[in-house]
Structures are given as structure tokens and as C-alpha cells.
DSSP file (Angstrom, degrees, kcal/mol; ACC not computed):
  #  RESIDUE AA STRUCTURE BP1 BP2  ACC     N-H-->O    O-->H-N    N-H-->O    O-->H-N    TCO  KAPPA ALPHA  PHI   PSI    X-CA   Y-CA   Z-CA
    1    1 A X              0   0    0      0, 0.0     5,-0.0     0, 0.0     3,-0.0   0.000 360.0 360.0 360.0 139.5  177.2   76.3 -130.6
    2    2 A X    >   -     0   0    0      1,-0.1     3,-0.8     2,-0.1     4,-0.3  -0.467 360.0-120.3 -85.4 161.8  180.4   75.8 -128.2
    3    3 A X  G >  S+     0   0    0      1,-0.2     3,-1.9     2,-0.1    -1,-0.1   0.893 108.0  62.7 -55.9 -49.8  183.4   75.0 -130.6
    4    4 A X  G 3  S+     0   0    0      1,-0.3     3,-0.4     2,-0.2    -1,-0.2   0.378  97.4  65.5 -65.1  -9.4  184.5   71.5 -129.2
    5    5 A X  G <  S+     0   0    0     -3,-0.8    -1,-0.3     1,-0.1     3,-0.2   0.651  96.8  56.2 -86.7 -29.1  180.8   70.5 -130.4
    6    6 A X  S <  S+     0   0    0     -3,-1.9     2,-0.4    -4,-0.3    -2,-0.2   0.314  80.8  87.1 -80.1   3.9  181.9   71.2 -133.8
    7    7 A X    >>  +     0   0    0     -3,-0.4     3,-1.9     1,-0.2     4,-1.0  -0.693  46.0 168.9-140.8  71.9  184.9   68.8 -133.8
    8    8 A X  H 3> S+     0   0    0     -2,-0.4     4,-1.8     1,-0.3     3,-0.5   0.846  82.8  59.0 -68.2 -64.7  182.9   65.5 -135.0
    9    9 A X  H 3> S+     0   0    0      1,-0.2     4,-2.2     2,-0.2    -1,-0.3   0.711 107.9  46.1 -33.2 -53.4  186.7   64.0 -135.4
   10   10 A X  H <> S+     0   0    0     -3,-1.9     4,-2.2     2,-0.2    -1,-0.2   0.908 112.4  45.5 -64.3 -51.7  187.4   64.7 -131.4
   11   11 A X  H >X S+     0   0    0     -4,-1.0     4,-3.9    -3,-0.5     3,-0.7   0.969 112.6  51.9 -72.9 -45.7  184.1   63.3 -129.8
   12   12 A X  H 3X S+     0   0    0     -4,-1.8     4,-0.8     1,-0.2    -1,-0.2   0.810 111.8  43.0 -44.8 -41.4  184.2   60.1 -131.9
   13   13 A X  H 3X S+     0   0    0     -4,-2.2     4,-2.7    -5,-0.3     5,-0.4   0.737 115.5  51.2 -72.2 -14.9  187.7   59.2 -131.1
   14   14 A X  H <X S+     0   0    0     -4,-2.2     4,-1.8    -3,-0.7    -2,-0.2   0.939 114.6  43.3 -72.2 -48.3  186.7   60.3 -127.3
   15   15 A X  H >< S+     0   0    0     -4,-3.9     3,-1.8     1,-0.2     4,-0.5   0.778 124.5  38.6 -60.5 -97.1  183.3   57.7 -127.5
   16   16 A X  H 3< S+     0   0    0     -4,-0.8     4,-0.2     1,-0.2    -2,-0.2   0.493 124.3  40.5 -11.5 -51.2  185.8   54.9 -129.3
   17   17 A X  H >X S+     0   0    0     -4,-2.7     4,-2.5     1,-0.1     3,-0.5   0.691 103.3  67.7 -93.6 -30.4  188.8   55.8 -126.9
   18   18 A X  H <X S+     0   0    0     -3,-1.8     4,-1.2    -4,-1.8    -2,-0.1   0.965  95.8  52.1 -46.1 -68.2  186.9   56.3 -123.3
   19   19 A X  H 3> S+     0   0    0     -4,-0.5     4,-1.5     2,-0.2    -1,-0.2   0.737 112.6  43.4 -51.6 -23.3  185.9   52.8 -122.8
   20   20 A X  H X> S+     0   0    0     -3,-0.5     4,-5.1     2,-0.2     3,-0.6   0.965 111.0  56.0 -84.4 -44.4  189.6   51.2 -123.3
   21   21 A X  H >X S+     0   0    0     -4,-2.5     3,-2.2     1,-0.3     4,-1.0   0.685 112.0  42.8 -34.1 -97.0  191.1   54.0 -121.2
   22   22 A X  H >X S+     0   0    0     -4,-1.2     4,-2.1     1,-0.3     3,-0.8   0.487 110.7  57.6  -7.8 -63.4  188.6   52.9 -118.4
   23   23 A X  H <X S+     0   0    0     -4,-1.5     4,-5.8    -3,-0.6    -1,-0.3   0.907 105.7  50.7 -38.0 -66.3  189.4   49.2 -119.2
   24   24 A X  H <X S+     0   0    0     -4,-5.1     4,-1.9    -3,-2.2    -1,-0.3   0.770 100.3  62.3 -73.3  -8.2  193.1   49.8 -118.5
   25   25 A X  H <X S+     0   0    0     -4,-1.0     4,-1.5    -3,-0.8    -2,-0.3   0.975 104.4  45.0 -55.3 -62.8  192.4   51.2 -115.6
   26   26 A X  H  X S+     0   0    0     -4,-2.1     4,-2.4     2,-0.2     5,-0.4   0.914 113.3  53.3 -31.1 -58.8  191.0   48.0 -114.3
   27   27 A X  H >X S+     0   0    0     -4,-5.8     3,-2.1    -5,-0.2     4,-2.1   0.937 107.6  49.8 -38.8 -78.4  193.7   46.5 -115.7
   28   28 A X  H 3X S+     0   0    0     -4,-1.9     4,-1.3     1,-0.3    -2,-0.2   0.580 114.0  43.0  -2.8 -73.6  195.9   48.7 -113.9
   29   29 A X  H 3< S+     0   0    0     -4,-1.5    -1,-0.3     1,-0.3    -2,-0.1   0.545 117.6  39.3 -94.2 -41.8  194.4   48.3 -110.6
   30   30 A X  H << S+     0   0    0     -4,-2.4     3,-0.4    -3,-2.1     4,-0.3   0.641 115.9  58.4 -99.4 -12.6  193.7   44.4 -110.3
   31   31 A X  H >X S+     0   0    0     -4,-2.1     4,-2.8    -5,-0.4     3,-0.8   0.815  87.9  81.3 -80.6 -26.7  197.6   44.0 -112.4
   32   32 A X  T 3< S+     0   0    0     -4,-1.3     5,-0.2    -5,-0.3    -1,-0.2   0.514  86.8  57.3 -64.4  -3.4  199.5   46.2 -109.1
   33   33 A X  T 34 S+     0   0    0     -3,-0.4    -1,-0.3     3,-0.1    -2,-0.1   0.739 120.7  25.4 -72.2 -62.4  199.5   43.0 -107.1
   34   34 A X  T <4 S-     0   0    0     -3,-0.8     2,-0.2    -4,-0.3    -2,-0.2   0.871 133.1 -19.5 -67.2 -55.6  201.4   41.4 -109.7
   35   35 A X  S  < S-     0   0    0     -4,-2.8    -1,-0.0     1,-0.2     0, 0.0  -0.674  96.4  -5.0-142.5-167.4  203.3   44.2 -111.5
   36   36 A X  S    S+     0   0    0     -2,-0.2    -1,-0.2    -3,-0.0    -3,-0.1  -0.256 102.6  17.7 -51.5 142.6  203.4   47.8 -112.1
   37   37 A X        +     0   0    0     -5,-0.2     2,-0.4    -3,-0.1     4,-0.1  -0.379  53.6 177.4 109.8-173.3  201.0   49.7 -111.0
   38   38 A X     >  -     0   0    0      1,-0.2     4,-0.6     2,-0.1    -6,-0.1  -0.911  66.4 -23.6 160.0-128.7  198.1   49.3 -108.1
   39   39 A X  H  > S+     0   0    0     -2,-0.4     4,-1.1     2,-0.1     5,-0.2   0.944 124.2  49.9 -98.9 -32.7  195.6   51.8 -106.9
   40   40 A X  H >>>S+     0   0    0      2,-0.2     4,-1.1     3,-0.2     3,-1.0   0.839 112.2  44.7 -76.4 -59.7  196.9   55.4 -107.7
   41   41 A X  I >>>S+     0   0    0      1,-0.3     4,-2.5     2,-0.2     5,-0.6   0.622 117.2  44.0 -34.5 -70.9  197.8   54.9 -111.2
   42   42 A X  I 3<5S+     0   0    0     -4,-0.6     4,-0.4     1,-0.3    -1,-0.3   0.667 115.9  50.3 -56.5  -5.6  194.7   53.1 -112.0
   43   43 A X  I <X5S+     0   0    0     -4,-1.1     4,-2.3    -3,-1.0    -1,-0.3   0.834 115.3  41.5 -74.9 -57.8  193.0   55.8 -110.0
   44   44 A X  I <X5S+     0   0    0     -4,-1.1     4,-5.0    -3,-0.5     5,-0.3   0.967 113.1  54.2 -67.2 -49.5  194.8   58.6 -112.0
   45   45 A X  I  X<S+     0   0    0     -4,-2.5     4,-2.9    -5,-0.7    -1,-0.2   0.963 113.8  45.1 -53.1 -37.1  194.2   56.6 -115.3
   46   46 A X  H  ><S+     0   0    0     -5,-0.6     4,-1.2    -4,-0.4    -2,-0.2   0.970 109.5  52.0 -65.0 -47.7  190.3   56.6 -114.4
   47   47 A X  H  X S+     0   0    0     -4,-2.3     4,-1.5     2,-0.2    -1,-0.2   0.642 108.5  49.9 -39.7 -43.7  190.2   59.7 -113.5
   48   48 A X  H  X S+     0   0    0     -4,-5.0     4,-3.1     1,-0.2    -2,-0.2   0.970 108.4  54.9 -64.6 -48.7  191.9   61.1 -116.9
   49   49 A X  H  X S+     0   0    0     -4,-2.9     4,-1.2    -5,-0.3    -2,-0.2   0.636 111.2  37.7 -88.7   9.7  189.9   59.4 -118.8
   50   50 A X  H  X S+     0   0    0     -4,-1.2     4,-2.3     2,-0.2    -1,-0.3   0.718 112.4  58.6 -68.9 -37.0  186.7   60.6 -117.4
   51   51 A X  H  X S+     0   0    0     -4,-1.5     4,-3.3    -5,-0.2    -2,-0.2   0.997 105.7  54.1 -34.1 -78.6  188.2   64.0 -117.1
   52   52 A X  H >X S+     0   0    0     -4,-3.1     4,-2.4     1,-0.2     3,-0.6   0.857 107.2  51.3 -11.7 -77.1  188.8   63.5 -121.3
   53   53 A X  H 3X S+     0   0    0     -4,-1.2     4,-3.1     1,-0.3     5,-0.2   0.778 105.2  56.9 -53.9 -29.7  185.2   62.9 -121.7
   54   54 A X  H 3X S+     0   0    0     -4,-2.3     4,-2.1     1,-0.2    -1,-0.3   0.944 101.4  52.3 -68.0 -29.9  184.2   65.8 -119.9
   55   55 A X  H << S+     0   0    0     -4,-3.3    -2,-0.2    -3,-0.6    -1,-0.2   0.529 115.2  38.6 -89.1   6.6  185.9   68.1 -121.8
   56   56 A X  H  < S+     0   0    0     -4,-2.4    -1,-0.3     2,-0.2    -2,-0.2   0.582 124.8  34.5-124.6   8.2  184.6   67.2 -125.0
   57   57 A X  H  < S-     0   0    0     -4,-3.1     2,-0.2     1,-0.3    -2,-0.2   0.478 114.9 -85.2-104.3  14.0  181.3   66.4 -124.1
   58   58 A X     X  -     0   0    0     -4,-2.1     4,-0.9    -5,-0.2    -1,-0.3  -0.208  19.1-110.1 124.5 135.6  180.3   68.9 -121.3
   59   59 A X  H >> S+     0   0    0      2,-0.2     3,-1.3    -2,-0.2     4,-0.6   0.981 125.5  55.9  -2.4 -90.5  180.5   69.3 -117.6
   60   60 A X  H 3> S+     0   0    0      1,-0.3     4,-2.1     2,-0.2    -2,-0.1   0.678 106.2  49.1 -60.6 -21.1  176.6   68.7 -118.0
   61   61 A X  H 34 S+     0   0    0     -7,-0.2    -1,-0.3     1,-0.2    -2,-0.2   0.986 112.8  48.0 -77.0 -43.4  177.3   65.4 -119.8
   62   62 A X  H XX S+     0   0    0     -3,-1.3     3,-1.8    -4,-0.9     4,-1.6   0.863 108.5  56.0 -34.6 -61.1  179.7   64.3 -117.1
   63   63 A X  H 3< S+     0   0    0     -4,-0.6    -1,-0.2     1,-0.4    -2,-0.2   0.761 103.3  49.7 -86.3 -24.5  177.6   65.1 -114.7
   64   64 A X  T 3< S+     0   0    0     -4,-2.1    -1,-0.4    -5,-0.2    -2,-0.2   0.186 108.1  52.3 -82.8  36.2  175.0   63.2 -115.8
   65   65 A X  T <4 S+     0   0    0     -3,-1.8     2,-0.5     1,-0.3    -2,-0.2   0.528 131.4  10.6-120.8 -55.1  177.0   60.2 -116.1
   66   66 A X  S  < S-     0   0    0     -4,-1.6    -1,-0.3     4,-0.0    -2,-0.0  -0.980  81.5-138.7-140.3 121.6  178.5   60.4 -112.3
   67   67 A X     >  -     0   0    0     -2,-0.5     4,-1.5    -3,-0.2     5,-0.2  -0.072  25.4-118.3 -84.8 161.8  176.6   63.1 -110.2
   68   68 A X  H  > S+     0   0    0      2,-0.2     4,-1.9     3,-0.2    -1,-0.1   0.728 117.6  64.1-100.4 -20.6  179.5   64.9 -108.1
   69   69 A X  H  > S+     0   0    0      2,-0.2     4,-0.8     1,-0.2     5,-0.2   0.998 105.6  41.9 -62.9 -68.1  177.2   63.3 -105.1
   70   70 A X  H >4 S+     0   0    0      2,-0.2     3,-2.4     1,-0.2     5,-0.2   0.808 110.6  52.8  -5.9 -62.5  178.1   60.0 -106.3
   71   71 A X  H >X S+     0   0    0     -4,-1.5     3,-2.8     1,-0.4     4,-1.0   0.957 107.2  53.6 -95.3 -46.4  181.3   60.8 -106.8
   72   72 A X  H 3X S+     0   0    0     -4,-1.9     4,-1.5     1,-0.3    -1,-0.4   0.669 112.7  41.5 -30.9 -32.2  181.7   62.1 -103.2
   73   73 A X  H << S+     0   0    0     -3,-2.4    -1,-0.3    -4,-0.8    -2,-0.2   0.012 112.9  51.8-112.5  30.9  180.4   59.1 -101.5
   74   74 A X  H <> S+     0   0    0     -3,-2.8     4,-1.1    -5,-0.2    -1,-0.2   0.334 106.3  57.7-122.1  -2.4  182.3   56.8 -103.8
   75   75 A X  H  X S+     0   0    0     -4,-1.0     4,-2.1    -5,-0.2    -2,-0.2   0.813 121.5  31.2 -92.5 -54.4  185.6   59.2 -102.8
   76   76 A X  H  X S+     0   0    0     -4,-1.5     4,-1.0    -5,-0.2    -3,-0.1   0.680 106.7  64.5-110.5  29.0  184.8   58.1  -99.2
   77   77 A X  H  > S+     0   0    0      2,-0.2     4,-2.3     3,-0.1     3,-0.4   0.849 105.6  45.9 -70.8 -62.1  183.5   55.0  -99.7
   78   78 A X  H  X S+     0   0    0     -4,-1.1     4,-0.8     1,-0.2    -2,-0.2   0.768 110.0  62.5 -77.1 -10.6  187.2   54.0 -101.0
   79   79 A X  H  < S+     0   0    0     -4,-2.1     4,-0.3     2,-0.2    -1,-0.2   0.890 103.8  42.2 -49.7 -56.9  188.4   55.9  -97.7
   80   80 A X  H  X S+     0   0    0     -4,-1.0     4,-3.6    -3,-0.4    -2,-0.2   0.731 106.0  68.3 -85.2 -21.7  186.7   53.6  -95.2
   81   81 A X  H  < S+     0   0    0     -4,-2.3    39,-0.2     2,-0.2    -1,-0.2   0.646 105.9  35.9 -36.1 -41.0  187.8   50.8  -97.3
   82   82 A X  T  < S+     0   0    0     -4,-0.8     4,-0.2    38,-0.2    -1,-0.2   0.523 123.4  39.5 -82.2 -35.1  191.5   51.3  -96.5
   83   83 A X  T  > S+     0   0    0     -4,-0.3     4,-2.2     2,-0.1     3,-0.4   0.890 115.2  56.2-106.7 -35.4  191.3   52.3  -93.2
   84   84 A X  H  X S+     0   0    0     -4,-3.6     4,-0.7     1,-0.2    -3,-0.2   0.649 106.4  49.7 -15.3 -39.2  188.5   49.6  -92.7
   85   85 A X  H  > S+     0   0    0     -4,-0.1     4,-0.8     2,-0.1    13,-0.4   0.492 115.2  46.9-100.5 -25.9  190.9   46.8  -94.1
   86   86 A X  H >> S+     0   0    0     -3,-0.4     3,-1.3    -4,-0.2     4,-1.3   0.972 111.6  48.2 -74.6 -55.2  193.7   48.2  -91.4
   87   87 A X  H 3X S+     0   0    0     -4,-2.2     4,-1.5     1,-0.3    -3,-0.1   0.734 110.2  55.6 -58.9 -38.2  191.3   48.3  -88.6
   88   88 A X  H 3X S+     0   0    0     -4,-0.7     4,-1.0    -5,-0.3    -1,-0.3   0.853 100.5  56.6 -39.7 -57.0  190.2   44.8  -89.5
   89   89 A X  H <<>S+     0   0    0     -3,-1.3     5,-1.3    -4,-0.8     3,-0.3   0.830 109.0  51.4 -59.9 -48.9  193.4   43.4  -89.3
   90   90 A X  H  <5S+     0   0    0     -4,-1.3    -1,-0.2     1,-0.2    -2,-0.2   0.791  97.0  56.3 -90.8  -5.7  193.5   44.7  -85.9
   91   91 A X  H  <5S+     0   0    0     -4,-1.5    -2,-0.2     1,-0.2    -1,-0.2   0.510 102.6  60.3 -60.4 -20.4  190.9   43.6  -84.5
   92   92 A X  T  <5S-     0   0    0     -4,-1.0    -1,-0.2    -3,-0.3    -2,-0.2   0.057 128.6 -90.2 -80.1   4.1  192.1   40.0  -85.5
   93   93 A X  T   5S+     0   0    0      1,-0.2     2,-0.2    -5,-0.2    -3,-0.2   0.977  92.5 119.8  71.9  50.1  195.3   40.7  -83.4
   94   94 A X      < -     0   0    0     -5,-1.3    -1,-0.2     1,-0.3     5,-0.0  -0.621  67.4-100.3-106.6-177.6  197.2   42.0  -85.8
   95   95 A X  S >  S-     0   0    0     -2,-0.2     2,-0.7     1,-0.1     3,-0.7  -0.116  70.9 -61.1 -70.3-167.9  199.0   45.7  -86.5
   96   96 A X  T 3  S-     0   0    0      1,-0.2   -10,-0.1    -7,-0.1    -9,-0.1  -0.751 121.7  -3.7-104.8 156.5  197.3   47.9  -88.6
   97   97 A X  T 3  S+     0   0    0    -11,-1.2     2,-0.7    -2,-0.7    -1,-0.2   0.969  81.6 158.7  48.7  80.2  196.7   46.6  -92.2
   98   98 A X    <   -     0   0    0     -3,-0.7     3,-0.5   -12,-0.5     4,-0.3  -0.996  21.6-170.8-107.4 123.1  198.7   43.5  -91.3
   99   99 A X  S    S+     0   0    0     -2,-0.7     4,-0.3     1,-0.2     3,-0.1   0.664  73.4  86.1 -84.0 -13.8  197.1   41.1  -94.3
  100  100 A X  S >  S+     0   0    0      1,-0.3     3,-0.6     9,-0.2    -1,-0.2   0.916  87.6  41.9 -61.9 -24.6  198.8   38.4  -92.6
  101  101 A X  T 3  S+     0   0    0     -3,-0.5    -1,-0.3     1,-0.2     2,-0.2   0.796  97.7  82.1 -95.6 -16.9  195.8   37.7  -90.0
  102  102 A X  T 3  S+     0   0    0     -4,-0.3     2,-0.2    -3,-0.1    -1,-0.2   0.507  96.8  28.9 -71.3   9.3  193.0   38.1  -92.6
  103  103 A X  S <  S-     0   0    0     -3,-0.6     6,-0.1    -4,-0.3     7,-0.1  -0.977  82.0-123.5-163.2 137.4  193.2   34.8  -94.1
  104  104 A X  S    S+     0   0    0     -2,-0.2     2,-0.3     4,-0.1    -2,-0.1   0.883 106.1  63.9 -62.6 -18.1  194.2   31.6  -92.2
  105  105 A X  S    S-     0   0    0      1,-0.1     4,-0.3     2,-0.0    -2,-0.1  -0.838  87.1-143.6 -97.1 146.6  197.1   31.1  -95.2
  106  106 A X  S  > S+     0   0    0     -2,-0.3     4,-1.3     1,-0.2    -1,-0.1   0.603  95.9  51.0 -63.4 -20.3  199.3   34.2  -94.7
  107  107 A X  H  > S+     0   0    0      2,-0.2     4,-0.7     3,-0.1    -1,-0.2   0.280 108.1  53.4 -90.2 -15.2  200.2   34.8  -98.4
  108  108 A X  H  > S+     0   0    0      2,-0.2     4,-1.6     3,-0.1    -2,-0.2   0.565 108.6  54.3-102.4 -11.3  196.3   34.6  -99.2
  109  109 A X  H  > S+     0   0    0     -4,-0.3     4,-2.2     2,-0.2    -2,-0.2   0.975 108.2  50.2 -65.4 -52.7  196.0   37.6  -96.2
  110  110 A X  H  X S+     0   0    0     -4,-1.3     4,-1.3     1,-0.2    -2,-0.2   0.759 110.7  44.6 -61.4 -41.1  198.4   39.5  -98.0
  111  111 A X  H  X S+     0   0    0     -4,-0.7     4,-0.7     2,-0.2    -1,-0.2   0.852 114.7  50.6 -60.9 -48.5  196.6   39.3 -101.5
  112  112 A X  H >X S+     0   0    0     -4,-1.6     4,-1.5     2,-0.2     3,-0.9   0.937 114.0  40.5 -11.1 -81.7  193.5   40.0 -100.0
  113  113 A X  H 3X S+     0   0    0     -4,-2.2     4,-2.9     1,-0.2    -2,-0.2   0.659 114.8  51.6 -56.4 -39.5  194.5   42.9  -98.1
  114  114 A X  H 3X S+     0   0    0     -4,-1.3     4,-0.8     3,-0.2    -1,-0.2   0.498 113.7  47.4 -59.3 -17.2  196.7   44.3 -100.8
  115  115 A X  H << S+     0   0    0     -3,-0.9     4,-0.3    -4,-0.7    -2,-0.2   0.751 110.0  52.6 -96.8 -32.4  193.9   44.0 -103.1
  116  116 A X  H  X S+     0   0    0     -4,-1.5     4,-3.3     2,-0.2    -2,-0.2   0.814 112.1  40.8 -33.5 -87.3  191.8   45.4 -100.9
  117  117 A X  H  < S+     0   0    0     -4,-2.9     4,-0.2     1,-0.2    -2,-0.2   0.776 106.1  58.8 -60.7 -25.1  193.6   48.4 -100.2
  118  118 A X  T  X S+     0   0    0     -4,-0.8     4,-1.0     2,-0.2    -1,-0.2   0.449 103.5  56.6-108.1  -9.8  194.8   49.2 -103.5
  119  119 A X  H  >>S+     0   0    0     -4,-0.3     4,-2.6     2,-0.2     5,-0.6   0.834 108.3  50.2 -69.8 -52.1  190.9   49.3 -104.6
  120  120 A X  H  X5S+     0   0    0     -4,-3.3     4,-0.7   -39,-0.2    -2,-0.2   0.741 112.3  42.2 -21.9 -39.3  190.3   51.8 -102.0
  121  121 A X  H  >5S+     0   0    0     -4,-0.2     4,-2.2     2,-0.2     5,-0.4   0.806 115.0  51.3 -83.1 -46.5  193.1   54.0 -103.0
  122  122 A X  H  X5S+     0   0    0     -4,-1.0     4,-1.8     2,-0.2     5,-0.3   0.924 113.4  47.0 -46.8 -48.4  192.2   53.5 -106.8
  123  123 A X  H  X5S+     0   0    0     -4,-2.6     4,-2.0     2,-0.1     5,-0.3   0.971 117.5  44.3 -69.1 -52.3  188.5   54.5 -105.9
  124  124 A X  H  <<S+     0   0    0     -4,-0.7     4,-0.4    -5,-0.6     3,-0.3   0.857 110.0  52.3 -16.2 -87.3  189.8   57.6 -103.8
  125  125 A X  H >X S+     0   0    0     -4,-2.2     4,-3.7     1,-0.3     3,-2.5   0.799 115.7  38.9 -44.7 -61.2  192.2   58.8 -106.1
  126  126 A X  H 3X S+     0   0    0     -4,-1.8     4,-1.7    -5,-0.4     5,-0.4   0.920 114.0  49.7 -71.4 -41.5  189.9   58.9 -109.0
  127  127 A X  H 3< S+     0   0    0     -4,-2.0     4,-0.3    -5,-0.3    -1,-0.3   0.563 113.0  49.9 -42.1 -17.9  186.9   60.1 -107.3
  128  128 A X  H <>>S+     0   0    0     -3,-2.5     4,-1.3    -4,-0.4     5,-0.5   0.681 115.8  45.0-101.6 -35.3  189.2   63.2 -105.6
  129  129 A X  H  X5S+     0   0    0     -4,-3.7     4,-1.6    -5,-0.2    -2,-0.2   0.908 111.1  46.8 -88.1  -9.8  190.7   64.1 -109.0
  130  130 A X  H  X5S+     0   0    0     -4,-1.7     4,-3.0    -5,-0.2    -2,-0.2   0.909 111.7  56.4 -96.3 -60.3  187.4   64.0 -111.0
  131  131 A X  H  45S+     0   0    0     -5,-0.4    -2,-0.2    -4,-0.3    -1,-0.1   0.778 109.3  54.1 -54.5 -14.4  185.7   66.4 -107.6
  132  132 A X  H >X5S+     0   0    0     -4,-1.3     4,-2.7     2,-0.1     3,-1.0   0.788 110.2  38.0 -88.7 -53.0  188.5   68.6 -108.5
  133  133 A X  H 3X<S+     0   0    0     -4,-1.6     4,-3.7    -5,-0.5     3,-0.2   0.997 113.4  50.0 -28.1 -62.5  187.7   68.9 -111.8
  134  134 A X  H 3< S+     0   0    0     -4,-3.0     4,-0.3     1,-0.3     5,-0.3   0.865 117.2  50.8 -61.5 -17.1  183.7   69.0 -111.4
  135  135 A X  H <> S+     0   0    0     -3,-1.0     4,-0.9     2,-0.2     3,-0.3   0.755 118.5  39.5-123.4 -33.9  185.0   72.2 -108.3
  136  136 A X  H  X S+     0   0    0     -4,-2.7     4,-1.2    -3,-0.2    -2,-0.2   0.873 120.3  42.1 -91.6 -27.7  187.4   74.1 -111.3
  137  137 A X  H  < S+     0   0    0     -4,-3.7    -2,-0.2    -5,-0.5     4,-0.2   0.342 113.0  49.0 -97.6  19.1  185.1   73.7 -113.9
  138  138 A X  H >> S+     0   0    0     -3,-0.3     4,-2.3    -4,-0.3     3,-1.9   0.661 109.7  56.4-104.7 -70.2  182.0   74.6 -111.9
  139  139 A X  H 3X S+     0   0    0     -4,-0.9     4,-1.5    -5,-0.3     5,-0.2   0.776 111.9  45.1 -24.8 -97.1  184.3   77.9 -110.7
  140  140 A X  H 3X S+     0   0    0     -4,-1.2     4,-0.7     2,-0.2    -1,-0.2   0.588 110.2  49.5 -18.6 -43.4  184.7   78.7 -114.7
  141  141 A X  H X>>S+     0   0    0     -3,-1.9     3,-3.6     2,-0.2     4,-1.3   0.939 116.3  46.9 -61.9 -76.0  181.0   78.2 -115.7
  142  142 A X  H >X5S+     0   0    0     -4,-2.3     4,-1.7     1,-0.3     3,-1.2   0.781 115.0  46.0 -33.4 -51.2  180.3   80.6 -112.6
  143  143 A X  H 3<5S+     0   0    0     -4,-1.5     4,-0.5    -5,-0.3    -1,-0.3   0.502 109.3  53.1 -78.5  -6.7  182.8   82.9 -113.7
  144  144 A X  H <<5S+     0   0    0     -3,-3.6    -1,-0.2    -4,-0.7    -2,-0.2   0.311 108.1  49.6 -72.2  -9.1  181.7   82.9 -117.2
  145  145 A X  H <<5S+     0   0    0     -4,-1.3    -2,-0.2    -3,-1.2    -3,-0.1   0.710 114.1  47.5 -90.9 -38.9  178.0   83.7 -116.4
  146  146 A X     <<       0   0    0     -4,-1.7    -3,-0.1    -5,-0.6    -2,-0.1   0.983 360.0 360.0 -61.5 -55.8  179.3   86.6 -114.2
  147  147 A X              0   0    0     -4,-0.5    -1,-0.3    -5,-0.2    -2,-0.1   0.470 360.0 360.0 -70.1 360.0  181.7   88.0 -116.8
């Protein structure tokens, strides 16, 4: 029995603590418009706290929760999203990512577009740090089988 299975205290506060982390990420993410914060921090916040959960319930549980194929097309999913929302912009005879042409009101282009982008970067971020994870902790299994 791995150790971290043995440490009832850890995984309950992880189930209990998991969902808000995630929550404030969302927060995070749709508040960066407004206030602190936007798409990497709520990217990084998502990221931990799926990170957390893997390491106290498994790589294998993680992976069945978000497949590292998933997580790959949701990393460039938030990719074309950003440069999608520039390209957009020009194609409406703007620069790129000018928010001002995306909306007839210019201040509702700019919220848009900011909102836009910074869920692209949020989806990235977290999706790139969670495929580094899944890529060291695959490397460790492998190198624990070996050893």
C-alpha cells in the first residue's frame, strides 16, 4: 500500500479542498477584467490544484479524470483561441487583437476580446503545467519500474 494512501487526514482535506481551489480559479479568470488577476494566474491556480489531487490520489486517478489527450487538445484549443481572437480582429480591419472592431460599441470590443484572450491563456497555462506534470511523473513511474 503506497504511503500517501494511508493518510485518510490528507485525501479528505484534498476531496473537500479541490473543488474551491478550482472555483477560485474561475473566479480568478472571469475577475482579471476587473481586477487582479486574468488568465495565467487562474491558469496556474487550476493547474495547482489539479496537480494537488494528483499527488494524493495517483497519476492513474488524474488520469482518469483528464486523459493527457484531452489535456493536449484543450492546451491547443486555448492556443487558437488567442491567436484566433487576434486574427479576427484583423480581418475586421483592425491590428492584431485590436478588441476595438469586435463589437460595434468599442468598450464592449474590448471586454469581449480581453475576455476572450485571457480564457485562452487560462486554458493554455493550465493545460501546459498539468502536461508537465503528467511528462515528470510518467518519467518517475518509468524510472521506478526500471530501478
Amino acid at each position: 500500500m503506497p504511503m500517501i494512501q494511508r493518510h485518510s487526514i490528507l485525501r479528505v482535506t484534498t476531496k473537500l479542498l479541490t473543488p474551491f481551489i478550482l472555483m477560485f480559479a474561475l473566479y480568478v479568470q472571469f475577475h482579471g477584467d476587473f481586477g487582479p488577476g486574468g488568465g495565467f494566474q487562474a491558469g496556474v491556480i487550476f493547474g495547482a490544484g489539479f496537480i494537488l489531487y494528483a499527488l494524493i490520489y495517483g497519476i492513474e486517478a488524474a488520469e482518469k479524470v483528464a486523459p493527457p489527450g484531452i489535456i493536449r487538445v484543450v492546451m491547443t484549443l486555448g492556443l487558437l483561441l488567442y491567436i484566433g481572437v487576434g486574427y479576427f480582429g484583423m480581418f475586421l480591419g483592425g491590428a492584431f487583437l485590436d478588441y476595438n472592431v469586435l463589437r460595434q460599441d468599442p468598450v464592449q470590443g474590448q471586454h469581449l476580446g480581453i475576455t476572450l484572450v485571457e480564457l485562452g491563456v487560462g486554458t493554455t497555462v493550465a493545460a501546459t503545467m498539468i502536461t508537465i506534470f503528467f511528462s515528470f511523473a510518467g518519467r518517475m513511474r518509468r524510472a521506478g519500474r526500471s530501478g
